[in-house]
SERO-4910 file (N, C-alpha, C, O; in steps of 0.05 Angstrom, whole numbers):
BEGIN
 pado doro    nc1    nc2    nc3   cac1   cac2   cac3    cc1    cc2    cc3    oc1    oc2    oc3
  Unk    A   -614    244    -18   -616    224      3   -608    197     -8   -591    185      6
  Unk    A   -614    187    -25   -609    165    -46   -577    155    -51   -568    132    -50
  Unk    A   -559    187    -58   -533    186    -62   -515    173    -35   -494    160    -32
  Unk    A   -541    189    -13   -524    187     19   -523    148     29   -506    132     36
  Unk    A   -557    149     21   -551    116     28   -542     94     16   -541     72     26
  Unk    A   -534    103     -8   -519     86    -30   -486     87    -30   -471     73    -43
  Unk    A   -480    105    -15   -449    120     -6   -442    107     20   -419     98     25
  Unk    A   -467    106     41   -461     96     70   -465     61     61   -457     41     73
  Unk    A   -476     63     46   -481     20     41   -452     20     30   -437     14     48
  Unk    A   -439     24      9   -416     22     -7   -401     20     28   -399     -2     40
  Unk    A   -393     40     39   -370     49     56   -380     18     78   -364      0     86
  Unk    A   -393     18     81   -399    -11     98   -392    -30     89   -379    -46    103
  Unk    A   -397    -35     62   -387    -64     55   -363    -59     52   -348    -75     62
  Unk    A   -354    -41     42   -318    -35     46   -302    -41     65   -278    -47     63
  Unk    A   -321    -39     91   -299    -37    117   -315    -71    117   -297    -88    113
  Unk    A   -337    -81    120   -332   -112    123   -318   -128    105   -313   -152    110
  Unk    A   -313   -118     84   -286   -135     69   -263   -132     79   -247   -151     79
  Unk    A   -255   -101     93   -228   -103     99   -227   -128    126   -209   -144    131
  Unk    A   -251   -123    139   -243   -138    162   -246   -158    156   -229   -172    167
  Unk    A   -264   -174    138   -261   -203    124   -236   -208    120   -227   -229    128
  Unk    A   -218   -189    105   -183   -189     90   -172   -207    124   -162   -229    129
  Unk    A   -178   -188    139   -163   -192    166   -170   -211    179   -165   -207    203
  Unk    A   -185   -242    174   -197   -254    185   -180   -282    171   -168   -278    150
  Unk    A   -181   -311    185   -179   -331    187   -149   -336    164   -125   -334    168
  Unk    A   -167   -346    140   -144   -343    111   -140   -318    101   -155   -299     98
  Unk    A   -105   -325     94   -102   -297     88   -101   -290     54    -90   -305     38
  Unk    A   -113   -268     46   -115   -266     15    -82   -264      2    -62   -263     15
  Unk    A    -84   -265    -20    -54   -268    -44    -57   -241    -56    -78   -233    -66
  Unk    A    -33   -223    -57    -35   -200    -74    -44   -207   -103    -29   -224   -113
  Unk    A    -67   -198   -120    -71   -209   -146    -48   -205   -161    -33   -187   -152
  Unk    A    -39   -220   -186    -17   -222   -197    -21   -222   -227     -5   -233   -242
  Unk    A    -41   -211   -234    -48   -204   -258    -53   -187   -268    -61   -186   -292
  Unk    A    -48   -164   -247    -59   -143   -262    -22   -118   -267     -2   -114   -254
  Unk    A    -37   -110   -293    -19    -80   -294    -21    -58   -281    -42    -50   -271
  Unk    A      2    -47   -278     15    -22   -269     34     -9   -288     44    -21   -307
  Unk    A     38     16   -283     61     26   -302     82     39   -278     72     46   -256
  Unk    A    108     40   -282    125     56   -262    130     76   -286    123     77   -310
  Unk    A    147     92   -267    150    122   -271    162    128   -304    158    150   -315
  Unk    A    177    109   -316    183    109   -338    161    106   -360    164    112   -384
  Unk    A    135     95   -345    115     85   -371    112     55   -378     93     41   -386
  Unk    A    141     50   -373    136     13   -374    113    -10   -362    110     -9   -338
  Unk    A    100    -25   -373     77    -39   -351     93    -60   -342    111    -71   -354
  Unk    A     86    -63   -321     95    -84   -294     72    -90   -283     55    -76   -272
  Unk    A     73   -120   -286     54   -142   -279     55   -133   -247     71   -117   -237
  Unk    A     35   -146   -232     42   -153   -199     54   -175   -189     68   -173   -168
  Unk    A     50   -198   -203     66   -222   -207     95   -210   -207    114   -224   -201
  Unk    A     97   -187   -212    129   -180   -201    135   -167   -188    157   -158   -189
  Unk    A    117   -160   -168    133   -151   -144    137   -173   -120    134   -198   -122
  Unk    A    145   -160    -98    156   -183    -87    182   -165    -75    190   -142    -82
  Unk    A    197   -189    -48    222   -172    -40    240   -199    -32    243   -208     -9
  Unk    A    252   -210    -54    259   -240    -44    259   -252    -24    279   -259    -12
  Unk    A    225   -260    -16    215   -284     -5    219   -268     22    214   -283     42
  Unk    A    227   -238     30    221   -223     57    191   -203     54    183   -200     31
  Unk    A    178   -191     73    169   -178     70    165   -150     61    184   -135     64
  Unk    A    138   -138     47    147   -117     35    118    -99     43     96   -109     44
  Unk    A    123    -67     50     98    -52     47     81    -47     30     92    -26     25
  Unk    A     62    -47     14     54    -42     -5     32    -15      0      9    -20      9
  Unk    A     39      9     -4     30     32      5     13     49    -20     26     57    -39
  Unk    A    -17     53    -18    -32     62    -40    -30     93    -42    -35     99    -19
  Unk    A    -27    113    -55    -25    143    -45    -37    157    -74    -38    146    -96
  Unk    A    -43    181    -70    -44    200    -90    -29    233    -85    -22    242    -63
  Unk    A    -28    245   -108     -9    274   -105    -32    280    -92    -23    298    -77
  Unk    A    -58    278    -85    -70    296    -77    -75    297    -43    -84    314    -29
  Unk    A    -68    274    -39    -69    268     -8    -48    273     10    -26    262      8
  Unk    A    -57    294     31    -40    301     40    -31    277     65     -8    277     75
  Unk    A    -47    261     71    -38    247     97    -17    222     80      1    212     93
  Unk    A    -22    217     54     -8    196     49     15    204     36     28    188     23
  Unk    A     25    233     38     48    250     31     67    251     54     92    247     54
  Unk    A     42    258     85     61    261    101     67    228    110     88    226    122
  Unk    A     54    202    107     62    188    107     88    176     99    106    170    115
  Unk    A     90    174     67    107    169     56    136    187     59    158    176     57
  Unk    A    132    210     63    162    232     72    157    220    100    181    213     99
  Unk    A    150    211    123    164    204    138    167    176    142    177    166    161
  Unk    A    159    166    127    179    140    128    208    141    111    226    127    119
  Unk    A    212    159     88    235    165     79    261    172    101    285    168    100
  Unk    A    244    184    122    269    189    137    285    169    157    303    172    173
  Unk    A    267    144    146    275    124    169    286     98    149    305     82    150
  Unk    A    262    102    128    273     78    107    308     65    100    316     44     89
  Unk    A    316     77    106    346     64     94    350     55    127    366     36    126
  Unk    A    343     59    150    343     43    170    334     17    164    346     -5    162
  Unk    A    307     24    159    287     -5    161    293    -25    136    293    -50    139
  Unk    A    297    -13    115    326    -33     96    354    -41    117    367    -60    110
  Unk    A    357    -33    129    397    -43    138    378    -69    159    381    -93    154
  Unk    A    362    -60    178    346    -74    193    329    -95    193    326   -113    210
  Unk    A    317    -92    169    299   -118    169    302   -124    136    293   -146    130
  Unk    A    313   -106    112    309   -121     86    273   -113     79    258   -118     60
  Unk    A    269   -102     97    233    -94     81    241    -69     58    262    -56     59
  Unk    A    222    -66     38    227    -63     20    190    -40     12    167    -50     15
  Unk    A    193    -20      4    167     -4     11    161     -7    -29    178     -7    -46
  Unk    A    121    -10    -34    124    -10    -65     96     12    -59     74      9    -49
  Unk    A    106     30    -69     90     49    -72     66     60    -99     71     72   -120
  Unk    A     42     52    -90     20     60   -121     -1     81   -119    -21     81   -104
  Unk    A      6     99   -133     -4    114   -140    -30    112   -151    -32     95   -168
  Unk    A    -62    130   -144    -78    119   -160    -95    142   -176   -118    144   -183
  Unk    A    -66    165   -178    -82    184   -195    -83    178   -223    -70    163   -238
  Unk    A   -104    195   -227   -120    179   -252   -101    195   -281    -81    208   -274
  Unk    A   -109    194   -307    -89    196   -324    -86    240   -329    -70    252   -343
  Unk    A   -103    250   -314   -100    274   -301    -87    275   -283    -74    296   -282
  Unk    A    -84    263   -270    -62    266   -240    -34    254   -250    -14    266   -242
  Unk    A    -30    230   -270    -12    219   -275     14    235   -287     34    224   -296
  Unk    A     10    254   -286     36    270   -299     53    285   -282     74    296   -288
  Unk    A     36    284   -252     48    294   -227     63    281   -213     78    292   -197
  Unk    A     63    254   -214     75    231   -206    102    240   -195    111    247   -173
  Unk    A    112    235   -224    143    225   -232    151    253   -210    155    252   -186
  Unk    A    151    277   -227    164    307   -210    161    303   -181    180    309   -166
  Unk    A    132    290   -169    130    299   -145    148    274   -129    151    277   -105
  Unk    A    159    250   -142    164    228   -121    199    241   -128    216    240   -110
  Unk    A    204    250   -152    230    253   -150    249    281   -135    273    282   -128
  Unk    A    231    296   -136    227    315   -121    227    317    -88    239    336    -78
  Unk    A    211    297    -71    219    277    -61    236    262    -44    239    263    -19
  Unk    A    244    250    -58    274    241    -56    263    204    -48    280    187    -42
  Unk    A    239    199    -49    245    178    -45    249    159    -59    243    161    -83
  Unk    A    259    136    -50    273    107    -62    261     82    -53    271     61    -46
  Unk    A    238     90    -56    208     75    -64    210     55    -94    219     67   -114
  Unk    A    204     33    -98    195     28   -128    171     40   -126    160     36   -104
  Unk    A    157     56   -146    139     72   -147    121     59   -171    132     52   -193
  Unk    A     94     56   -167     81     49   -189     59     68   -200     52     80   -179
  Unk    A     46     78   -219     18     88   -227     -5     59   -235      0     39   -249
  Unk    A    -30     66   -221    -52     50   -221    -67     66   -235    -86     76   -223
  Unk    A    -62     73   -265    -76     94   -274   -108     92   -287   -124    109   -295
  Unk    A   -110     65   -283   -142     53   -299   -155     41   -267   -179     35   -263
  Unk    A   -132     42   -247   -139     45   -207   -152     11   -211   -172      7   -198
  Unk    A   -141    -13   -228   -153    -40   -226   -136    -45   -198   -151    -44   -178
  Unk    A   -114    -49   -193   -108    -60   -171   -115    -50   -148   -114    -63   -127
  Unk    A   -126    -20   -150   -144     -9   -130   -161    -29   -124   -161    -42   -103
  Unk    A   -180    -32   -148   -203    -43   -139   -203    -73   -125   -217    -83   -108
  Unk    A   -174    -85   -145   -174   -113   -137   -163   -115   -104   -166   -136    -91
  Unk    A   -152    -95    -96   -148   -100    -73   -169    -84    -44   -164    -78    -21
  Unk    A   -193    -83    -61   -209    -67    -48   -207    -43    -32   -222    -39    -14
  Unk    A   -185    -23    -39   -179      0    -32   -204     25    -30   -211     35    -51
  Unk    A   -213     31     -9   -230     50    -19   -219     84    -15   -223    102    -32
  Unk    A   -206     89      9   -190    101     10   -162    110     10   -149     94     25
  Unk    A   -151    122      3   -115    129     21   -105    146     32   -119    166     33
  Unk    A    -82    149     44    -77    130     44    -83     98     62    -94     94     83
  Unk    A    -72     80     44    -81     47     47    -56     30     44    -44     29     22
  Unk    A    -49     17     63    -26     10     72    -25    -25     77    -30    -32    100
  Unk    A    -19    -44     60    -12    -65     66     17    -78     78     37    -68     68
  Unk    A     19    -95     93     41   -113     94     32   -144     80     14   -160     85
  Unk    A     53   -145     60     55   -169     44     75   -187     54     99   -180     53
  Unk    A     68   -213     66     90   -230     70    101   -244     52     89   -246     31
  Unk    A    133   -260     58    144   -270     33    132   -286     19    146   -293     -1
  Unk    A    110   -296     20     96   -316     10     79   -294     -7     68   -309    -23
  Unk    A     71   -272    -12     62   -259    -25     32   -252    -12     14   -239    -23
  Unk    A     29   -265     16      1   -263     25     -3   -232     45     14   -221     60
  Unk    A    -26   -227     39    -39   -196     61    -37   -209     85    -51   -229     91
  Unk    A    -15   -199    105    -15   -204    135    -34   -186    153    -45   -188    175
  Unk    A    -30   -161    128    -38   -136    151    -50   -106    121    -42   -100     99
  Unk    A    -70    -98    138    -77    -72    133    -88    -48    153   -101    -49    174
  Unk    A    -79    -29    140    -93     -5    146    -93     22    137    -74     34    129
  Unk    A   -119     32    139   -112     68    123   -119     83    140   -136     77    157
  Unk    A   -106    108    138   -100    127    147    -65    127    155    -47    111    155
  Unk    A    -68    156    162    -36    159    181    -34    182    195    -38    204    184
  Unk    A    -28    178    220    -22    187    237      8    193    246     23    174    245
  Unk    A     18    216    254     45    219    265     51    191    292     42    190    315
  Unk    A     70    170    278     74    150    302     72    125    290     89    107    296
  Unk    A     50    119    271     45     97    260     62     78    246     63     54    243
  Unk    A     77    103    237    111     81    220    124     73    243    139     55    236
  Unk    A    125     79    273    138     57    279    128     33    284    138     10    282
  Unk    A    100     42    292     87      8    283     81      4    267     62    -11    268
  Unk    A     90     10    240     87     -6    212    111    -19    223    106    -40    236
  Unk    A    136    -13    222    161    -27    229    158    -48    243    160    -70    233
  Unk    A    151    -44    270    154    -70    284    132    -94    285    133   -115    299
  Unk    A    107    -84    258     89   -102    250    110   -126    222    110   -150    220
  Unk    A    119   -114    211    141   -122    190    161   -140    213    160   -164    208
  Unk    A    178   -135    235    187   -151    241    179   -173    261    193   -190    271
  Unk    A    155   -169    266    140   -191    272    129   -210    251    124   -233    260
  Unk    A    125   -205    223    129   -222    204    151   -236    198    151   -259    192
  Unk    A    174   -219    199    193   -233    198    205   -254    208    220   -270    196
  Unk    A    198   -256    234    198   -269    259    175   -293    254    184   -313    267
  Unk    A    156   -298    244    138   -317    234    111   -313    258     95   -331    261
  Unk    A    109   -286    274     92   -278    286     58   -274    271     57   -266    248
  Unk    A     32   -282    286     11   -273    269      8   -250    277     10   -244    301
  Unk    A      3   -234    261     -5   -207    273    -38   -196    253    -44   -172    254
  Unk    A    -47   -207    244    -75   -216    230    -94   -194    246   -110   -177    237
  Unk    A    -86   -200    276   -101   -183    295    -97   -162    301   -114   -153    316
  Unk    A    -76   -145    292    -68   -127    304    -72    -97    282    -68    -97    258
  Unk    A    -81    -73    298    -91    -54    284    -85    -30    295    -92    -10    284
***
């Protein structure tokens, strides 16, 4: 009983942070923390970014299937939504150093053309208060959270899309879910 109400308090304050995220000022992707991409190399967050346009920042693991079928169907549209708007998808992984060896095979395998990251110690998880995925941000050029949400549903990439070009456009969309 203990585990249950200490599980249902956690998942509460989770969702009133996200909706805090979504409220008034908007938070800064942290820029200090590591990642590794598929090669092993660490990459700061301070370097991502999609010159000064907007970019998805999409959280996933091999083990999830909704943030699989997520990400394969946005593949099928992505080189659209590049010719279209210049958005730019950064994909993190947050399987742990057991999961981390599935990565590389399964994104290349794949086929997508994602920059792909591993969160293998899951800090930028935490720093971005991720509790589940998939967990799906829009980052504007300024590097700030316009927008979140997790889960996915068949349909939702096209309103990830036209949430992205309403940023582009200098639209708030803060509210929109």
């Amino acid at each position: 009983m203990k585990k249950l109400l200490v599980s249902a308090f956690v998942f509460i304050m989770s969702m009133g942070m996200i909706n805090a995220q979504e409220t008034k000022s908007l938070p800064v992707l942290p820029d200090n923390i590591s990642v590794k991409n598929l090669d092993g190399k660490t990459i700061q967050t301070s370097e991502f970014g999609n010159d000064g346009k907007p970019y998805i920042l999409s959280f996933w693991a091999t083990w999830c299937k909704p943030c699989l079928r997520e990400l394969n169907t946005i593949k099928e549209v992505y080189e659209e939504w590049q010719e279209e708007t210049g958005v730019k998808i950064i994909a993190v992984s947050i399987d742990d150093a057991r999961g981390a060896s599935r990565v590389k095979p399964l994104v290349n395998g794949s086929g997508w053309e994602y920059e792909v990251y591993i969160d293998q110690n899951q800090d930028l998880k935490r720093a971005m208060n991720v509790v589940n995925v998939p967990h799906t941000f829009i980052i504007n050029g300024k590097g700030e959270i316009v927008w979140q949400h997790t889960s996915f549903v068949e349909g939702s990439e096209e309103e990830l899309i036209e949430l992205v070009k309403k940023v582009m456009n200098g639209e708030d969309i803060s509210e929109s879910k």
